[in-house]
N, C-alpha and C positions, 0 to 999 in steps of 0.2 A: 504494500500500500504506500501511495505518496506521499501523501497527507499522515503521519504521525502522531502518535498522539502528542508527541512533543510539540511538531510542527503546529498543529493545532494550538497546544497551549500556548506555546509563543505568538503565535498571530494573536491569539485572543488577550492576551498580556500587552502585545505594541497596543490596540483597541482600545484598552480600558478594562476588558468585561471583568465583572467581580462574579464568585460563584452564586450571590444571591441574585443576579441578575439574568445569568444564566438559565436557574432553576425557572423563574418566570418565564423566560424565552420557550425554555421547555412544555409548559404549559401552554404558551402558544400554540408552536407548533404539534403539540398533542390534538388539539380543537382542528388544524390543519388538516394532520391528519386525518380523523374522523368526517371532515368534508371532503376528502379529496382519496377514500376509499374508492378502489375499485376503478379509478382513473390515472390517467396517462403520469399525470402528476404525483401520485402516491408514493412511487420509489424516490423521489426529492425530497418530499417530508421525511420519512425516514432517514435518506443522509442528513436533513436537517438534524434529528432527533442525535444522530450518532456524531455529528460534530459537534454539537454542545457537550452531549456527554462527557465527552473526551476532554473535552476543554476544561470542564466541570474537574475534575478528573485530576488534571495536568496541578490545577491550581488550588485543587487541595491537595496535591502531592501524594496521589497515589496510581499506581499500574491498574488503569480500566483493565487491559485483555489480558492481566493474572488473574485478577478478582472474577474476571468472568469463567476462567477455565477453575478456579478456587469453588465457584460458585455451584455451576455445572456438574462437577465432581460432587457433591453434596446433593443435586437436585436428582443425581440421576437415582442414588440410594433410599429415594423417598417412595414412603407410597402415596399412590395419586387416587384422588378421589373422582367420580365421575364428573362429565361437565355440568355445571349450574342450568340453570334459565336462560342465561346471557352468553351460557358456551364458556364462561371461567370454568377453569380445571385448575386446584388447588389440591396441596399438598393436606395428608392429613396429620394433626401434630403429634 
């Protein structure tokens, strides 16, 4: 990948962006998202979503894609419950 999560946080460090600002952006583009399901536009949103993270990430000083592969590792030994109403599938505790 080009874009790093470094690279990312550096760009969003020259910017300004703060993490609490971020997280809002995030909410944004989550609402984006959900408008722009199912449309040409949809995989945008998501790289939207995966550049802030990253950013997010960067500038509180931790490794997004360990924590994800940390994370994964943990989800896959879960047991899962069937999907909800809304298609959520969650882990049971």
């Amino acid at each position: 990948m080009k874009w790093t999560q470094e690279a990312i946080g550096k760009f969003n460090e020259e910017i300004g962006a703060t993490p609490e600002g971020l997280i809002h952006h995030l909410e944004e583009e989550l609402m984006e998202l959900q408008q722009d399901a199912g449309t040409t536009l949809e995989i945008m949103e998501c790289a939207d979503m995966v550049i802030l993270l990253k950013g997010y990430a960067h500038l509180r000083g931790f490794d997004l894609d360990k924590a994800v592969d940390d994370k994964m590792d943990i989800n896959v030994e879960r047991e899962w419950q069937n999907p909800d109403n809304d298609g959520v599938v969650r882990h049971r505790k």
